[in-house]
N, C-alpha and C positions, 0 to 999 in steps of 0.2 A: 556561847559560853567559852570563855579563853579556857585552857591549858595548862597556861602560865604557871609553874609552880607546885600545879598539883599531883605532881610524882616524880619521882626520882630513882637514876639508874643505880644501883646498888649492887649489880652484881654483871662480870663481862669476862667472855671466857672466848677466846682462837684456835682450835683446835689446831697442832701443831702439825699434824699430818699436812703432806700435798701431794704423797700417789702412796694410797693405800688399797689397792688391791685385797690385803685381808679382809678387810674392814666388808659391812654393810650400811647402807644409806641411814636406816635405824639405829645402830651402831655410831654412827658421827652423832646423830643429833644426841642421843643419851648420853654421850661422853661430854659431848658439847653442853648439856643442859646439866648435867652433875659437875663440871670447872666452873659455870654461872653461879651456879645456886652456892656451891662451896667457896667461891670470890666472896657472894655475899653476904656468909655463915649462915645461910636456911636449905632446908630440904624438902625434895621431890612432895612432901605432905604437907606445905606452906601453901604450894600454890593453888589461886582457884581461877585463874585466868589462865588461858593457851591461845598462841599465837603462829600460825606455820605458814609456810606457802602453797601449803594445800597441794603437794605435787606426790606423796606420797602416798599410796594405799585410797582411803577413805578418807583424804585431805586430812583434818585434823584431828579427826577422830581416830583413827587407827594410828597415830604417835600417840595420842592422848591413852589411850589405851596400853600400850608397847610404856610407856612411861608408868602407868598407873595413877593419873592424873583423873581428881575429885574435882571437875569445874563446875566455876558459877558462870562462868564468860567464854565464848572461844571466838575467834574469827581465823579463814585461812583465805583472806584478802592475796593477789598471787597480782604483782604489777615488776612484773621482771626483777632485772638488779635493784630494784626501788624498792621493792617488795618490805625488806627488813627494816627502810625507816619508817614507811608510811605505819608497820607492826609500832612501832615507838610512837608512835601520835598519836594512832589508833587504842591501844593498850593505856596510855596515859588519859583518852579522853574517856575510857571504859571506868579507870579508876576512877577519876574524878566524879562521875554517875553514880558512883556507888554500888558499880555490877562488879567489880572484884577486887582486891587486895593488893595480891601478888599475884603479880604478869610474867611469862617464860617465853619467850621468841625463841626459836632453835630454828638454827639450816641445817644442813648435811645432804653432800653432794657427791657423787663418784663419776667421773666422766674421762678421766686420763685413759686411754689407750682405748678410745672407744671412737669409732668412727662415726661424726653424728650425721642427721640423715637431714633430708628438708626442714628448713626452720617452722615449716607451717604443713599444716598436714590438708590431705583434699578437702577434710570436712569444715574447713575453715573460710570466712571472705576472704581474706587475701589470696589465698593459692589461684584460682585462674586468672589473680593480673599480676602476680609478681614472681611466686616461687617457680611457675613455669616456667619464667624466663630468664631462671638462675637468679634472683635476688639474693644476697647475703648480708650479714651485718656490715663483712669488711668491706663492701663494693658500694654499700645505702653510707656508710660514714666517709667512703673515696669521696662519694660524691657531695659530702659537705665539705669535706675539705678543701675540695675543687671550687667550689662554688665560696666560698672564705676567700681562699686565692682569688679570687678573679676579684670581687666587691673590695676586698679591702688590701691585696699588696701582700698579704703572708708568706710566707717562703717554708719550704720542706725544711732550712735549718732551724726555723723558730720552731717549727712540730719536734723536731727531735729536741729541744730544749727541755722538754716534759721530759721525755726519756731518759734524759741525763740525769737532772736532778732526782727523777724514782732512783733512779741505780746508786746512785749519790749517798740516798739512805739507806737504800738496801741492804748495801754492805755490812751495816751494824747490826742487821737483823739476822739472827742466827735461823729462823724457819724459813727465810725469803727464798724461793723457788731459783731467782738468778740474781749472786750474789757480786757477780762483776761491776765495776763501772765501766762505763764506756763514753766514748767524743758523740762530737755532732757528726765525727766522719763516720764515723763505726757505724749511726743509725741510717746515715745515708748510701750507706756502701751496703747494705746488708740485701737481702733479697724485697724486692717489688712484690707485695701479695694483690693489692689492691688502686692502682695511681691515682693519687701521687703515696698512697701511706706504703709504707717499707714495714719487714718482719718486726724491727724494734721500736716500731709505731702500733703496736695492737697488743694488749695485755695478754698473760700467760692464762693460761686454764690449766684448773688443780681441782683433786680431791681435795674433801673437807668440808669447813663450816666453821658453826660459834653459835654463841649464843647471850640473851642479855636478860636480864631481872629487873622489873619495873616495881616500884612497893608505892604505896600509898605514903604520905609525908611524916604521920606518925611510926611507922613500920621502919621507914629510914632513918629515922631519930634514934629508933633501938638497937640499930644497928653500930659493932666495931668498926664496919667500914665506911672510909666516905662516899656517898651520894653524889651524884651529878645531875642536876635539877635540869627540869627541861624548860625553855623559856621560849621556845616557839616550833611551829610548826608547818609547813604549806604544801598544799598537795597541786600539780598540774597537768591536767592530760591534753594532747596534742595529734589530734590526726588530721585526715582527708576530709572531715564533716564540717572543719575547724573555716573551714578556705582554702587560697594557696597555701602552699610547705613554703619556709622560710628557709632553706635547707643549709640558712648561717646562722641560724640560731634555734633555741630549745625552749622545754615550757619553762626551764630555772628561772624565766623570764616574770612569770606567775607565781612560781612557788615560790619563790624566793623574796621580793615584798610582803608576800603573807604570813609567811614564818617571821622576819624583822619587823613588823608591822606588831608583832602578836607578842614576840620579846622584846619589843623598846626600842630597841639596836640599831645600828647601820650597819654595813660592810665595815667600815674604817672602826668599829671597835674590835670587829671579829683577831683574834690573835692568831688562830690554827685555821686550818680549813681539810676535811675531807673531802676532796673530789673526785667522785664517780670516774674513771680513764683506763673506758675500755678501749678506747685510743688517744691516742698525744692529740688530736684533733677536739675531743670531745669536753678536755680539760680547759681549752684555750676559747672556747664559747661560752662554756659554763661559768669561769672568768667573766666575761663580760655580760653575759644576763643575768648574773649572781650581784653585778654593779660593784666587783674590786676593779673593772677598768673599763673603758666606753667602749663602746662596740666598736668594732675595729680593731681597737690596740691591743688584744690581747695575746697576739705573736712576738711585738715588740714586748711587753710586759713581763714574759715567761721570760725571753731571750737576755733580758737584762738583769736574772739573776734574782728577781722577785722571788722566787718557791724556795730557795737556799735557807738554811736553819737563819742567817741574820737578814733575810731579804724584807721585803716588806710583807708578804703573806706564806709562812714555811706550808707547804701543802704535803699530805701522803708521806708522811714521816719513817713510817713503817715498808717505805717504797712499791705502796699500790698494788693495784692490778697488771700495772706493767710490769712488776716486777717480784712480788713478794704472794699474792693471792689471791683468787678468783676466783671461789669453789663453785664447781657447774656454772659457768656464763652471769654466776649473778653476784656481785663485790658487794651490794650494801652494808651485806651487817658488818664484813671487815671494816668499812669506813667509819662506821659508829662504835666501832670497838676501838679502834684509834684516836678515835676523839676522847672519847672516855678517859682512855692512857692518859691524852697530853692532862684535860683537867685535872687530873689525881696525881698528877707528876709524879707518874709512871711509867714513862716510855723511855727508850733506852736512854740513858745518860750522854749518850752523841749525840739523838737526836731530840733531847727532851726540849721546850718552846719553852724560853723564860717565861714568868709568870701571867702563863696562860690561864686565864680566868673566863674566858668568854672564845666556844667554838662553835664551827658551824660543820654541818653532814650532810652530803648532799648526795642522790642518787639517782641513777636516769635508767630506766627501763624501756627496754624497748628498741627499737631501728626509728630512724630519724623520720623515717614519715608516717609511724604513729608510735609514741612515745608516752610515760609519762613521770615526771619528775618532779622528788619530795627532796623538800629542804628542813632540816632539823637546825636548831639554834637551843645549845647548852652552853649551862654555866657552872662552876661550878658552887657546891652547895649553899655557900651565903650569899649566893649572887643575885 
């Protein structure tokens, strides 16, 4: 059963915080989930679907609770920073079944000044072949970009090319965590965390969240505000069971024909693009398994000014992960709350995308040798 059509986003909220120390993790998602709901004039007693990452309490039952939420539907489906589009697919294909209405996805994350600990705990497969031996995200993504370099010619200036253009937009964004621009030297001069990736090669980490409202097509119709139709969807998981690691490329490889596949579409219609960039590396494959440029080129592609508000693909408008928001390690729902903007020509006026009709959201969860990656394709509403 496609998708296609059969709900619509209706209501999207970014909580403005990005170190909130006051705050509790309950506390973001209800703020988060009362800016959604009041974007799309309904309230906390509209909704009968819930949507979380399951990382809280009793996964989603204890926000559903903490919210005062009457569900018919819930899932707390947890696939890393992917987590919050695959909630959009999922939530959309719930509606369309007939198991709920109105969907609420909420994140909220507190993680600023907190030292985190192993990525993976003992009770897990991975910990006796990886985390023992110091695995990290930033050293599993060194090693794509190493491994980029070598197959196809990349250079450390095309990586920070990312980094410039986030910063680029950033600056318009009044909640963006670093509001500076900066060169291709700045990102090259800065500190080595990981080789070859540099400090201003790996997105920032903030408190926060957001949140999104899924209605069914009638429900959106009665709505003041405009809707953003979903027109496709693809989900990809990629580990060790899979085969060799490909460790120059991603599952966007997979999800990402199945969402354009499911909406009609190619790349060369897409106007916007949300890309997952929790490193300037991660940006520049997803490019090319995404099919906005052939594998390989996609260092040249960045470097040449492509992501710029007149380039041929504006990316991370709101200036990303690298620059603007990350709450707790996972950017998805920021990516799809950006999309949103550009269709509703509502993102800032510097960075708004001429008549952005048709965007895409993509998110990657995970460390590069097991991952997995959902691609969204919106339109908007008479699309």
């Amino acid at each position: 059963m496609s998708i296609r059509g059969k709900a619509f986003i209706v209501g999207a909220y970014e909580h403005p915080g990005r170190n909130l120390p006051d705050h509790s993790v309950q506390q973001i998602h209800a703020e988060s989930a009362i800016g959604a709901l009041t974007d799309a004039g309904l309230l906390l007693q509209d909704v009968d679907g819930y949507f979380s990452n399951g990382q809280l309490g009793f996964g989603g039952i204890s926000m559903a609770e903490y919210l005062g939420l009457k569900l018919s539907y819930i899932d707390s489906t947890f696939t890393g920073g992917s987590s919050y589009l695959a909630h959009v697919g999922h939530a959309a294909a719930a509606i369309a079944a007939g198991k709920c209405r109105i969907a609420l996805i909420t994140q909220g994350a507190k993680v600023r000044g907190v030292v985190r600990g192993a990525k993976h705990t003992t009770d897990t497969p991975e910990f006796p072949f990886e985390t023992v031996y110091g695995e990290t995200n930033a050293a599993v993504y060194a090693l794509a970009a190493r491994r980029h370099m070598h197959e196809y010619g990349t250079t450390a200036a095309q990586l920070a090319a990312v980094k410039v253009a986030a910063a680029g937009y950033a600056q318009h964004n009044p909640n963006a965590l670093l509001r500076k621009s900066v060169s291709i030297d700045d990102v090259l001069n800065s500190p080595v965390i990981a080789d070859p990736l540099h400090r201003l090669d790996c997105c920032v980490v903030t408190d926060g969240g957001g949140a999104l409202v899924l209605a069914a097509p009638d429900v959106a119709r009665s709505l003041k505000r405009p809707g953003v139709k979903l027109l496709g969807h693809g989900e990809a998981i990629r580990h060790g069971g899979s085969g060799p690691s490909d460790f120059a490329s991603t599952a966007a490889a997979f999800s990402g024909p199945r969402a354009f596949a499911e909406a009609g579409v190619s790349p060369r219609d897409i106007r916007y693009a949300s890309i997952y960039d929790s490193f300037t590396i991660t940006v520049i494959m997803t490019l090319e398994d995404l099919g906005f440029c052939a594998k390989g080129e996609g260092g040249a592609f960045v470097a040449s000014g492509a992501l710029g508000l007149d380039g041929i693909l504006p990316i991370n408008t709101d200036g990303g992960g690298l620059c603007n928001n990350h709450p707790g390690y996972q950017g998805g729902m920021v990516r799809t709350i950006e999309a949103v903007r550009q269709l509703r020509g509502e993102a800032n006026p510097n960075t708004q995308v001429k008549n952005c009709s048709i965007a895409l959201a993509h998110g990657t969860g995970g460390g590069m040798s097991r991952h997995a990656s959902v691609t969204l394709v919106l339109g908007q509403e008479d699309a």
